[in-house]
Each structure stands twice: as C-alpha cells, then as structure tokens.
PDB file of N, CA, C and O in Angstrom, chain B, residues numbered from 101:
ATOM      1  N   UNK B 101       0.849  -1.174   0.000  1.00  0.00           N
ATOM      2  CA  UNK B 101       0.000   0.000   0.000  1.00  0.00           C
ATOM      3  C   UNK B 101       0.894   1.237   0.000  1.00  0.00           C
ATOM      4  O   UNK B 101       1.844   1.277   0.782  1.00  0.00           O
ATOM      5  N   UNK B 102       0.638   2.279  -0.857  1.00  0.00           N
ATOM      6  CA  UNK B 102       1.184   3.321  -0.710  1.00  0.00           C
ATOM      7  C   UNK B 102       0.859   4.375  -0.162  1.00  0.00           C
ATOM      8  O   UNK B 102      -0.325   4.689  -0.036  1.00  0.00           O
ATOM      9  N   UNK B 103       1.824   5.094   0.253  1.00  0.00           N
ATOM     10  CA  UNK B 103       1.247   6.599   1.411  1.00  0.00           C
ATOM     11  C   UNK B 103       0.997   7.671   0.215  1.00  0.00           C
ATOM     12  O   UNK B 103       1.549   7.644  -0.885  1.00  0.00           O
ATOM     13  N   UNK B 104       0.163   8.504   0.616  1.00  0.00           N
ATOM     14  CA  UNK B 104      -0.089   9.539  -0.562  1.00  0.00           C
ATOM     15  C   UNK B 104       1.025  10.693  -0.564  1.00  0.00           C
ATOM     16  O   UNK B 104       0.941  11.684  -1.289  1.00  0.00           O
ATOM     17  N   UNK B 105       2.013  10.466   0.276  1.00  0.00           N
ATOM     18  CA  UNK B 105       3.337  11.607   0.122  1.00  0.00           C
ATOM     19  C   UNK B 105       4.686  10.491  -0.078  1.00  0.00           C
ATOM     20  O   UNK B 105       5.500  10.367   0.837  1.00  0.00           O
ATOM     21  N   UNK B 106       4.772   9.975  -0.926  1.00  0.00           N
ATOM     22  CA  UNK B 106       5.728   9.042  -0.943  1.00  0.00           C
ATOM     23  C   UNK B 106       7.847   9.667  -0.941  1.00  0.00           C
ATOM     24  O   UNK B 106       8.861   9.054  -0.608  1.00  0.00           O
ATOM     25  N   UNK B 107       7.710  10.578  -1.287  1.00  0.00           N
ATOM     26  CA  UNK B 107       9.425  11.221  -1.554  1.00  0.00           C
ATOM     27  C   UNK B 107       9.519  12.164  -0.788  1.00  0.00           C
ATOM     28  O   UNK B 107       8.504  12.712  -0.357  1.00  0.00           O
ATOM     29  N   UNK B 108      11.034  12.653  -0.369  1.00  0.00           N
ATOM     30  CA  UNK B 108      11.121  14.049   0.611  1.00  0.00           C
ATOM     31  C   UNK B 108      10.665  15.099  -0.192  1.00  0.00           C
ATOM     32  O   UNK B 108       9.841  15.915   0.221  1.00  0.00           O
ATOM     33  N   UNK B 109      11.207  15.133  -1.447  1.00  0.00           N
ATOM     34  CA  UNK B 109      10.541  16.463  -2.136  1.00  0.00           C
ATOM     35  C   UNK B 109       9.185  16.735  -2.269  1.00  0.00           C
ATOM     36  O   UNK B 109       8.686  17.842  -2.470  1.00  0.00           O
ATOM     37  N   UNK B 110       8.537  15.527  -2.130  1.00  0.00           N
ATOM     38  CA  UNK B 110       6.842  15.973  -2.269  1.00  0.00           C
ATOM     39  C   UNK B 110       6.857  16.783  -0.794  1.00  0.00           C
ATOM     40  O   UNK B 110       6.122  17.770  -0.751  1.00  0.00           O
ATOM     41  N   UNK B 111       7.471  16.524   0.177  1.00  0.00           N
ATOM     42  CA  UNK B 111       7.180  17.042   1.436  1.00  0.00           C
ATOM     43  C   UNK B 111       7.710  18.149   1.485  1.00  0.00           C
ATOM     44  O   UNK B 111       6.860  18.979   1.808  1.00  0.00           O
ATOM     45  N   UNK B 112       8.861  18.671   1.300  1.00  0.00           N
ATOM     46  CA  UNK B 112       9.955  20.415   0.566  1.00  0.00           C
ATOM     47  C   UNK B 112       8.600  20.575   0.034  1.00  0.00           C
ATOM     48  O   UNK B 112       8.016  20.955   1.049  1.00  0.00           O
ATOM     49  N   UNK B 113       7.787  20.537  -0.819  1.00  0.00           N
ATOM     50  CA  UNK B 113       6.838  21.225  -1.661  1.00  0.00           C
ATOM     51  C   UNK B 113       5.839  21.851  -1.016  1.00  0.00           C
ATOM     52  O   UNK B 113       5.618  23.061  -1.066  1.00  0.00           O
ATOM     53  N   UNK B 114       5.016  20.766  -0.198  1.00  0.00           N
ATOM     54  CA  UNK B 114       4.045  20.962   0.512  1.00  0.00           C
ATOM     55  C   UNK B 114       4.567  21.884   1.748  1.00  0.00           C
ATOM     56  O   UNK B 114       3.829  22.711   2.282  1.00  0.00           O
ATOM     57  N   UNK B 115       6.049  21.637   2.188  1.00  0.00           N
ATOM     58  CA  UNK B 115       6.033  22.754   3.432  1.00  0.00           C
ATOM     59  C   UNK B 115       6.459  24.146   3.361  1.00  0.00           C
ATOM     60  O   UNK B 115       6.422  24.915   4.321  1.00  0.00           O
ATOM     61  N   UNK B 116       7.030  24.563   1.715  1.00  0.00           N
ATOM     62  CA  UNK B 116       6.904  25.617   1.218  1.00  0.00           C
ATOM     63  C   UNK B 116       5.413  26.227   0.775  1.00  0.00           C
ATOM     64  O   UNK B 116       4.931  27.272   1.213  1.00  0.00           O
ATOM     65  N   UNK B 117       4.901  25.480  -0.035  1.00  0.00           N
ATOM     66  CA  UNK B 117       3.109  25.467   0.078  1.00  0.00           C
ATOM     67  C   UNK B 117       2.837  26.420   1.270  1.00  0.00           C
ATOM     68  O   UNK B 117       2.491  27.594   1.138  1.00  0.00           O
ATOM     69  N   UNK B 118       2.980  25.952   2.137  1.00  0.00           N
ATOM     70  CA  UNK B 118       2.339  26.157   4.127  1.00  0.00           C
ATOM     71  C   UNK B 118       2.755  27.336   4.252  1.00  0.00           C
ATOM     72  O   UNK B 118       1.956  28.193   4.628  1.00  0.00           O
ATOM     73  N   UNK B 119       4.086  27.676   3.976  1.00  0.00           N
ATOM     74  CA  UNK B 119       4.757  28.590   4.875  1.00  0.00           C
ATOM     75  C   UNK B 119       4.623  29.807   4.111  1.00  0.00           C
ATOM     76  O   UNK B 119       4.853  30.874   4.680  1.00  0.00           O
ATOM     77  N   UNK B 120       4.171  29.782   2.510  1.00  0.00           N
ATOM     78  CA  UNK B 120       3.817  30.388   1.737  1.00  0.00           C
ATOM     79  C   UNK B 120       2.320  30.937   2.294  1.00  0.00           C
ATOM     80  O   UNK B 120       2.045  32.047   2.751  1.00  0.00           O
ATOM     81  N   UNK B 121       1.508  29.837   2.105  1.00  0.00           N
ATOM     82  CA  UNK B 121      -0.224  30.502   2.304  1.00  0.00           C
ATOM     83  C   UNK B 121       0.070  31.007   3.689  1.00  0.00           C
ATOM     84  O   UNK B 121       0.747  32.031   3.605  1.00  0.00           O
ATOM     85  N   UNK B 122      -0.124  30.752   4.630  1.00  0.00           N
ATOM     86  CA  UNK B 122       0.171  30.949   6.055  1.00  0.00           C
ATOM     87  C   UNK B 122       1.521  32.134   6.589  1.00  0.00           C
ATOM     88  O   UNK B 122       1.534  33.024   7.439  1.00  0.00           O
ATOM     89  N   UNK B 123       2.146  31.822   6.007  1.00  0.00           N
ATOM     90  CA  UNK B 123       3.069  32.918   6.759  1.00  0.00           C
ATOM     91  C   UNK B 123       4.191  31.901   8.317  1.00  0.00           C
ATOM     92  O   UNK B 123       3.934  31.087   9.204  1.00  0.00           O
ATOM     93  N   UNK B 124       5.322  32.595   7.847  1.00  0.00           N
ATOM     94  CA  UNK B 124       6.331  31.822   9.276  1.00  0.00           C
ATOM     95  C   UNK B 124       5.543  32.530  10.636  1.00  0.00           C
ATOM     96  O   UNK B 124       5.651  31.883  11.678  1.00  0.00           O
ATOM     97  N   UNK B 125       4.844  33.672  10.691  1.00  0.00           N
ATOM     98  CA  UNK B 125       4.373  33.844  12.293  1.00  0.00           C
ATOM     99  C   UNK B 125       3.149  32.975  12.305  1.00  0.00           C
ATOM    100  O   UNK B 125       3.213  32.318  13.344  1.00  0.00           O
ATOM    101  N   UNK B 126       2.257  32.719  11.755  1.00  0.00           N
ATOM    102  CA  UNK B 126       1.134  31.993  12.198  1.00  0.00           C
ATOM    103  C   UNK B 126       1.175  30.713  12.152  1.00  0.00           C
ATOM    104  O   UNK B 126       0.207  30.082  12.577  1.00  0.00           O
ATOM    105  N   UNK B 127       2.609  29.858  11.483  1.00  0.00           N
ATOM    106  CA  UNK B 127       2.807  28.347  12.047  1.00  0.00           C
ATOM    107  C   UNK B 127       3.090  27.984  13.742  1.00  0.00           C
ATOM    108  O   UNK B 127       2.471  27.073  14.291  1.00  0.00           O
ATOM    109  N   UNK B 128       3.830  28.597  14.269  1.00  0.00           N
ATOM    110  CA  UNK B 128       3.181  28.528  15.723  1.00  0.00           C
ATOM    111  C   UNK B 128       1.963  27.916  16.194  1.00  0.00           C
ATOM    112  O   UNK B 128       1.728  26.761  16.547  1.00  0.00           O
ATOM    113  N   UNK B 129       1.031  29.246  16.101  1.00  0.00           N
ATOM    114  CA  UNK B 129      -0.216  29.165  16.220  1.00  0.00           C
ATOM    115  C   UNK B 129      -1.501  28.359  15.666  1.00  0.00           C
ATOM    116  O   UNK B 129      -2.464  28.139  16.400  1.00  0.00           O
ATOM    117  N   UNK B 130      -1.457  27.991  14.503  1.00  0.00           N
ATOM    118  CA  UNK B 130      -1.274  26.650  13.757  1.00  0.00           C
ATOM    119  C   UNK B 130      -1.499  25.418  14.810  1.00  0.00           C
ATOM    120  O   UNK B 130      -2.500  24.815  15.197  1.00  0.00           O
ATOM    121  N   UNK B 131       0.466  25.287  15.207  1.00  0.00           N
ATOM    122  CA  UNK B 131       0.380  24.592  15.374  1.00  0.00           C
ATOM    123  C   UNK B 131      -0.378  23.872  16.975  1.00  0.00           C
ATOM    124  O   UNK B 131      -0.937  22.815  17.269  1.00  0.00           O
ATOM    125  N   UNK B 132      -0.059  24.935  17.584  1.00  0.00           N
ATOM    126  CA  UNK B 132      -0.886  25.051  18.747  1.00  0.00           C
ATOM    127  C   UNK B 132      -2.319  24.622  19.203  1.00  0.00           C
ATOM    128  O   UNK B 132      -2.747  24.107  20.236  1.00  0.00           O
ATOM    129  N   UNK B 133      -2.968  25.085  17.885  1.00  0.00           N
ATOM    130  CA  UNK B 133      -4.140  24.814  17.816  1.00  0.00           C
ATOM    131  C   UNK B 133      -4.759  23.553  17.364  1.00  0.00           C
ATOM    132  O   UNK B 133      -5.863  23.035  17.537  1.00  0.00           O
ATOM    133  N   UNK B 134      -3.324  23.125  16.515  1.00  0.00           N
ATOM    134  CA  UNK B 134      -4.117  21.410  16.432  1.00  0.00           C
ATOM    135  C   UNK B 134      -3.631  20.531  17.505  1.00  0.00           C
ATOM    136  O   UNK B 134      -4.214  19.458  17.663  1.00  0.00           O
ATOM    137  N   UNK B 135      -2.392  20.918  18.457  1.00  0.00           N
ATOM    138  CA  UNK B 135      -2.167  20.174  19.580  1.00  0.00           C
ATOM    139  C   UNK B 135      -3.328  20.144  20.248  1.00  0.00           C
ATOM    140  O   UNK B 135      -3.985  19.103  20.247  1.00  0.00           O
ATOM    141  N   UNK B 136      -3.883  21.567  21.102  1.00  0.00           N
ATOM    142  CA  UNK B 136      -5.021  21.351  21.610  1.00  0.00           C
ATOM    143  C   UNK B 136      -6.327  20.582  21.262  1.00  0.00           C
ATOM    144  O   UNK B 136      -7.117  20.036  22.032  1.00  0.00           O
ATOM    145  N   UNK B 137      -6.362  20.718  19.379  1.00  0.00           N
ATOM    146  CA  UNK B 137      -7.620  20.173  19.601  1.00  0.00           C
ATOM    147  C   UNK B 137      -7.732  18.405  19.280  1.00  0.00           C
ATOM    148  O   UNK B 137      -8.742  17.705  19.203  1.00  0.00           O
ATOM    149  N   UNK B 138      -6.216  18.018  19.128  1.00  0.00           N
ATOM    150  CA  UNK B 138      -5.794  16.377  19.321  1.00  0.00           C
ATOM    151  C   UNK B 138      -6.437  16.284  21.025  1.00  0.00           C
ATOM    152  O   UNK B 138      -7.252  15.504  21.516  1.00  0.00           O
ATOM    153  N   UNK B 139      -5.874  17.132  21.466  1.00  0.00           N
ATOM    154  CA  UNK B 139      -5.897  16.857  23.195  1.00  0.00           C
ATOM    155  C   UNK B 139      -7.296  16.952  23.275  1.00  0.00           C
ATOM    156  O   UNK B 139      -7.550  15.797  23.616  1.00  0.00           O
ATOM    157  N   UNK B 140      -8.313  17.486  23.204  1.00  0.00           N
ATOM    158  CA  UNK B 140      -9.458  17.695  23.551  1.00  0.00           C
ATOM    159  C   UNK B 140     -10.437  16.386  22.595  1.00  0.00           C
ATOM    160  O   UNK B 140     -11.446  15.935  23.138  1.00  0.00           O
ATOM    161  N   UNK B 141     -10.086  15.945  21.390  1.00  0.00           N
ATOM    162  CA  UNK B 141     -10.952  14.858  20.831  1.00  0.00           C
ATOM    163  C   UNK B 141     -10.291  13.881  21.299  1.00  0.00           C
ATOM    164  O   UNK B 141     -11.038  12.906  21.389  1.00  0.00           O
ATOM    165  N   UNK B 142      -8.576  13.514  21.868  1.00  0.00           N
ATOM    166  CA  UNK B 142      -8.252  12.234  23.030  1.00  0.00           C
ATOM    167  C   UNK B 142      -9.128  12.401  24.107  1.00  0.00           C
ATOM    168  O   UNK B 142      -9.558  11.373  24.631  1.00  0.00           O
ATOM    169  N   UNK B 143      -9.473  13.460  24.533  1.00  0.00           N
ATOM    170  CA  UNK B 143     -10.280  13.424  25.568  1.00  0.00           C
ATOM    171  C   UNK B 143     -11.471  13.127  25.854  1.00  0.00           C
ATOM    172  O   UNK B 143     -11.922  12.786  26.947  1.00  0.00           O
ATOM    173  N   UNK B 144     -12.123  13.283  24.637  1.00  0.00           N
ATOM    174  CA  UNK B 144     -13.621  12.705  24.103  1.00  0.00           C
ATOM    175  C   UNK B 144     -14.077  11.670  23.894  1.00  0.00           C
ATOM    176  O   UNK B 144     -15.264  11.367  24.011  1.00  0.00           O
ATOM    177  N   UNK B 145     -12.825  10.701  23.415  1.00  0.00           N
ATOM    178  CA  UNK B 145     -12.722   9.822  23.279  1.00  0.00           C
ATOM    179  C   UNK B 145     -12.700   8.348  24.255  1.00  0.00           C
ATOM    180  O   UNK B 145     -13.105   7.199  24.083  1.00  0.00           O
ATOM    181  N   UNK B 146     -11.949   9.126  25.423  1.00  0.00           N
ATOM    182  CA  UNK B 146     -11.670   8.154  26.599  1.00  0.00           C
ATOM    183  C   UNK B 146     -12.660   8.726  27.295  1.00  0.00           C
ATOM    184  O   UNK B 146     -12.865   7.736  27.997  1.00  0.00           O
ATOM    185  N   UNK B 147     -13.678   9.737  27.798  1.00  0.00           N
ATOM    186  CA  UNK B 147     -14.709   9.813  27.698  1.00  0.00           C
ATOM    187  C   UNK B 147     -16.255   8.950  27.191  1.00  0.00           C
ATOM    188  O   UNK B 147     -17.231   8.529  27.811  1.00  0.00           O
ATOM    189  N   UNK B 148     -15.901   8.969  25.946  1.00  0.00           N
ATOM    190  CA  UNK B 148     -17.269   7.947  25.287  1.00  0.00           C
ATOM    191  C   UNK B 148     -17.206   6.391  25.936  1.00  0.00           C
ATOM    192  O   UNK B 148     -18.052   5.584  26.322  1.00  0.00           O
ATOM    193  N   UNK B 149     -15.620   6.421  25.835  1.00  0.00           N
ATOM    194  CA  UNK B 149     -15.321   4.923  25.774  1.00  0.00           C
ATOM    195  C   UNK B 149     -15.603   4.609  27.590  1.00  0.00           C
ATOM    196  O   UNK B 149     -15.673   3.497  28.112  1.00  0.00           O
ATOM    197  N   UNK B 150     -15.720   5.872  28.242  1.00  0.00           N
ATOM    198  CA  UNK B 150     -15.694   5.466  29.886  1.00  0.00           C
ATOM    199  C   UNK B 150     -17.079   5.482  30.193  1.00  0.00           C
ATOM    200  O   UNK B 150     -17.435   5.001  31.269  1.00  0.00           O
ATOM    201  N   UNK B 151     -18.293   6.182  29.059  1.00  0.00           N
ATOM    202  CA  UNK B 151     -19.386   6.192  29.366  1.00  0.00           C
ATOM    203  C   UNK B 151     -19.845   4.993  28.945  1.00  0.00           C
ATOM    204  O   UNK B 151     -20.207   4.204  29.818  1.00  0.00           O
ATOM    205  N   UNK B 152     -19.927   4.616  27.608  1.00  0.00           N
ATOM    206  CA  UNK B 152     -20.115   3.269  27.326  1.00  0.00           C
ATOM    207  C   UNK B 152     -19.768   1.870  28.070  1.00  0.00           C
ATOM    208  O   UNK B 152     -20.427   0.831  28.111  1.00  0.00           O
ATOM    209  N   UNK B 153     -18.533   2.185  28.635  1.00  0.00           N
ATOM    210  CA  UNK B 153     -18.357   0.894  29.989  1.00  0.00           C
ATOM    211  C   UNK B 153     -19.352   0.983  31.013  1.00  0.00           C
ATOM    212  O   UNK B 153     -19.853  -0.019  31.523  1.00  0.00           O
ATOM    213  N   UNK B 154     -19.715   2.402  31.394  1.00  0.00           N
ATOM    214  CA  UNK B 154     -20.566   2.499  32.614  1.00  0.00           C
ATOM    215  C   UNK B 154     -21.801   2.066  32.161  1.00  0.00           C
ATOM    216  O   UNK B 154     -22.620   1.585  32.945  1.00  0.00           O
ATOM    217  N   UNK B 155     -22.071   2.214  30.705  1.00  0.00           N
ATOM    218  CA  UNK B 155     -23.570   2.349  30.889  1.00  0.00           C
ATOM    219  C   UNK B 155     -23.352   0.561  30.363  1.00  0.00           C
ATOM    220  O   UNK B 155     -24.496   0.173  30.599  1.00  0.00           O
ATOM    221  N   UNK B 156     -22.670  -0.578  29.868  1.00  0.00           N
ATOM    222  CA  UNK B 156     -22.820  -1.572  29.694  1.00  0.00           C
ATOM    223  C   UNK B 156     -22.520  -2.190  31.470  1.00  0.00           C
ATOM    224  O   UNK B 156     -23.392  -2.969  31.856  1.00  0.00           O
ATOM    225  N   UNK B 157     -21.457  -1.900  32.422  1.00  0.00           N
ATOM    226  CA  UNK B 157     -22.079  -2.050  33.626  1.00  0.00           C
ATOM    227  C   UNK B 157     -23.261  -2.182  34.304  1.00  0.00           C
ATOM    228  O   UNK B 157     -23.872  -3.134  34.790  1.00  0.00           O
ATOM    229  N   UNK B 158     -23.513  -0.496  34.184  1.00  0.00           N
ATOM    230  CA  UNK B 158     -24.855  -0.515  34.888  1.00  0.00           C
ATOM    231  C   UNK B 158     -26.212  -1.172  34.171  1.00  0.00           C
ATOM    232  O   UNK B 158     -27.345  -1.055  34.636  1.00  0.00           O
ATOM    233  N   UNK B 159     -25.956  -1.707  33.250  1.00  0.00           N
ATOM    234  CA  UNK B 159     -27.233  -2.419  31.964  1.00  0.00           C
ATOM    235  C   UNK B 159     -26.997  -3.683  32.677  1.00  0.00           C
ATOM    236  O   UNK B 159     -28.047  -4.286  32.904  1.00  0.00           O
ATOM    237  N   UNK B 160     -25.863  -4.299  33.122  1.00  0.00           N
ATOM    238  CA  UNK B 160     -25.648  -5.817  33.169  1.00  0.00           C
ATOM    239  C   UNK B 160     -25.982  -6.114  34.536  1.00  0.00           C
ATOM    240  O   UNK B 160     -26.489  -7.199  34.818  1.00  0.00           O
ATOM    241  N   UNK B 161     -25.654  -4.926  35.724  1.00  0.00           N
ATOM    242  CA  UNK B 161     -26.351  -5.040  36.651  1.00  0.00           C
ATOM    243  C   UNK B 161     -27.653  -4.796  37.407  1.00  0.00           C
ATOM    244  O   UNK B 161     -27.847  -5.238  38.540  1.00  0.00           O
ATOM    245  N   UNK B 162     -28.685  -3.944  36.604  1.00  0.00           N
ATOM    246  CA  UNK B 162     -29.556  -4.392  36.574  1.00  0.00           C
ATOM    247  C   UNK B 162     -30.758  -5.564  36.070  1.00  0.00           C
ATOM    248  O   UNK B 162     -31.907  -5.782  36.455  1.00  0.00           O
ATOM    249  N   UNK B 163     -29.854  -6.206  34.986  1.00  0.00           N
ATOM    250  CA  UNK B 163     -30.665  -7.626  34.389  1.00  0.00           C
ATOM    251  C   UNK B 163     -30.527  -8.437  35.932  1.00  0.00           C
ATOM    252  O   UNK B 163     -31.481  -8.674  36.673  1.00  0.00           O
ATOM    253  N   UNK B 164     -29.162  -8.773  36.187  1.00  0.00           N
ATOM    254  CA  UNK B 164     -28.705  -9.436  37.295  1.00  0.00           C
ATOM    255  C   UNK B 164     -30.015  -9.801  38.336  1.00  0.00           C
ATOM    256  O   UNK B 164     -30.488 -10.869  38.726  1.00  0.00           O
ATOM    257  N   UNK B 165     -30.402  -8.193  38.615  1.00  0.00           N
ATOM    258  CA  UNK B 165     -31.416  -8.196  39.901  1.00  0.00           C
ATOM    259  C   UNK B 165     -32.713  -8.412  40.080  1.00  0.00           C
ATOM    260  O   UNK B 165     -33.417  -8.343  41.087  1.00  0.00           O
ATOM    261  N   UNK B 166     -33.081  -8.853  38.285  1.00  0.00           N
ATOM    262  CA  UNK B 166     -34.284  -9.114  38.517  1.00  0.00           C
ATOM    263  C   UNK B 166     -34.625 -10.520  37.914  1.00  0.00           C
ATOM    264  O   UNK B 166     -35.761 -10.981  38.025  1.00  0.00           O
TER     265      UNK B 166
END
C-alpha cells in the first residue's frame, strides 16, 4: 500500500506550500491549535469509551437483579 506523500521532495513542496499561504508567524499558532484540539478529541474519546463501559455495567447489573 502506498502513502499519498511518498518522496522528501513531495514534502519540501508541501512545506513551502504552508509557509507560503500561512506565513512563518502563524505556524506557531497553527500549530498550537491542532495540539489542543488532538488533546481535547483524546479526551472525548476516553470519555465515550468510559461512558459506554458504565452504561454496559450498569445495563448488566440491573438484568442481574431481577
């Protein structure tokens, strides 16, 4: 299977591309902003996945009791 950026120069291209549309001060900020919002959908994530345990818990212990 191939990756859709396969050579270094496709990548030189694309990060001149960036630094072109964007500008060298707003890669920072950029990048900042997709750290946070990785951090906040990891967080959503282990979230769903902690609600869904609770609520297959609490589903299994009420069959239990009756």
């Amino acid at each position: 299977m191939h990756a859709f950026i396969d050579s270094p120069q496709e990548w030189a291209i694309i990060l001149i591309v960036v630094l072109v549309l964007f500008g060298g001060s707003q890669l920072p900020k950029l990048a900042r902003n997709l750290g946070q919002a990785q951090k906040e959908f990891k967080k959503g994530l282990a979230e769903g996945q902690k609600d869904k345990s609770d609520t297959k818990s609490s589903t299994g212990d009420s069959s239990s009791e009756n």
